[in-house]
C-alpha positions in Angstrom: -106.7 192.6 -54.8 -106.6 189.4 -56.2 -103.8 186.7 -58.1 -105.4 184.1 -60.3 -102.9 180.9 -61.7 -103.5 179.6 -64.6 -101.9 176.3 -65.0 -102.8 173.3 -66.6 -106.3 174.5 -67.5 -106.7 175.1 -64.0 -107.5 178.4 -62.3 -106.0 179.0 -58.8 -107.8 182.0 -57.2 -106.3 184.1 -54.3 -107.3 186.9 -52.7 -105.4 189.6 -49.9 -106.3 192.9 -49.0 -104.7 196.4 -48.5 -103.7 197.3 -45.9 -106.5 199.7 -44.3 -104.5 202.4 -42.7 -101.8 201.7 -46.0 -100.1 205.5 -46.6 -98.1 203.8 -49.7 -98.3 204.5 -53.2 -100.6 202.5 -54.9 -97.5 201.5 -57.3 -95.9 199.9 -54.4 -98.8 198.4 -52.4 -99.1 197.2 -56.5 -95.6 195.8 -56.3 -96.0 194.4 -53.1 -99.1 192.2 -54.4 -97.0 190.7 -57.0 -94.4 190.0 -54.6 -97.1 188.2 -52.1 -98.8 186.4 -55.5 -95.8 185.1 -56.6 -94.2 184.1 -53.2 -97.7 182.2 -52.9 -97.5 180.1 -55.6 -94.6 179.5 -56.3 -94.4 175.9 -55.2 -96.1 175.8 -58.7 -93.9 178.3 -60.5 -90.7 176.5 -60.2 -88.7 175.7 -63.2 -91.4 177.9 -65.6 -92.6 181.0 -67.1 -94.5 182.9 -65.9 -96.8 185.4 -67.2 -97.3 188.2 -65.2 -100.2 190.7 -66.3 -100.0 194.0 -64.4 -102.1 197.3 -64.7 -99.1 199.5 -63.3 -96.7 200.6 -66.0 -94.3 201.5 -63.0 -94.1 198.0 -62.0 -94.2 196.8 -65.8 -91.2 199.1 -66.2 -89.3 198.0 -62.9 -89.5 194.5 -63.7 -88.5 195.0 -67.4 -85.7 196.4 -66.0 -86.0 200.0 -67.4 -86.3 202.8 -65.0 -87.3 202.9 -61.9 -87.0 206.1 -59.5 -89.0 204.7 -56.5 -86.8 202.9 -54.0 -89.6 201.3 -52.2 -90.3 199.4 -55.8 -87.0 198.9 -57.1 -86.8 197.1 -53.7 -89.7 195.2 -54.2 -88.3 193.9 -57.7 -85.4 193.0 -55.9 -87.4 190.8 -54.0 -89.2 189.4 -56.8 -86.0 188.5 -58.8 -84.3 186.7 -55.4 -87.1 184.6 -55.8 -87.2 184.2 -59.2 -83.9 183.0 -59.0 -83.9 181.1 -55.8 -87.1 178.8 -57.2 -86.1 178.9 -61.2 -88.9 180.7 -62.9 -88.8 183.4 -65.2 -90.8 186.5 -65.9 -92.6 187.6 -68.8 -94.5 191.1 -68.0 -97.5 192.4 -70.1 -99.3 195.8 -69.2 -103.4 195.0 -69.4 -105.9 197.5 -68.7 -106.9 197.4 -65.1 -110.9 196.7 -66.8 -109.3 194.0 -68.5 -106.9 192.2 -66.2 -107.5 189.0 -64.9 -105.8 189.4 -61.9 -108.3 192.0 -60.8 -111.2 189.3 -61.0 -111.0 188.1 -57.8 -111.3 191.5 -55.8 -114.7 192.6 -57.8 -116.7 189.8 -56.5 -117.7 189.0 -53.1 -117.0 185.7 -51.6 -117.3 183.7 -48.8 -113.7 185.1 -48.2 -114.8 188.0 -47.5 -116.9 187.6 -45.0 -115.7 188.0 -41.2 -116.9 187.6 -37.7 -117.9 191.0 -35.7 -118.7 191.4 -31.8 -122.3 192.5 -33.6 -124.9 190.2 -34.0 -127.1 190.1 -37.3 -126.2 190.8 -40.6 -124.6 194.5 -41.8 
């Protein structure tokens, strides 16, 4: 998974991983992204919009506010509006297409952040 920022005409790239052994529903390991993306940056977020383009309509439709039946995401949005409160930004949501979104760059590359070290020796 990745977050990109766009600010300024620049582009801040980040990247995370699920968690391997993750049992949780791809809505909230999608929730939980946000959450990390936005807690990440958001030395840069303060006192802004922000954009937020999402490929889950269950997180789209947590953080607009509108119904939400899983407690593991409502209290992920919980989280996300602390901070949004605590460091003055403001959310603007827009569902995109997974194909299409962004966000998603970063994970279908490789980079040199995703390379690490192994007992093995020589290249898999």
């Amino acid at each position: 998974m990745g977050t990109v920022l766009i600010q300024d005409s620049q582009r801040l790239v980040s990247r995370d991983y699920w968690p391997i052994d993750s049992s949780e529903d791809v809505d909230v390991l999608e929730s939980m992204a946000s959450l990390n993306a936005l807690v990440g940056f958001r030395g840069q977020l303060s006192n802004s919009r922000v954009d937020v383009h999402i490929d889950s309509r269950v997180l789209k439709s947590a953080l607009d506010s509108d119904d939400c039946n899983n407690s593991a995401i409502y209290d992920v949005v919980k989280d996300i509006f602390r901070d949004s409160r605590d460091f003055n930004f403001s959310i603007e949501t827009f569902y995109v297409p997974s194909s299409h979104n962004p966000t998603d760059e970063p994970s279908r590359d490789l980079s040199d952040l995703d390379c690490m070290l192994t007992p093995r020796r020589g290249c898999t």
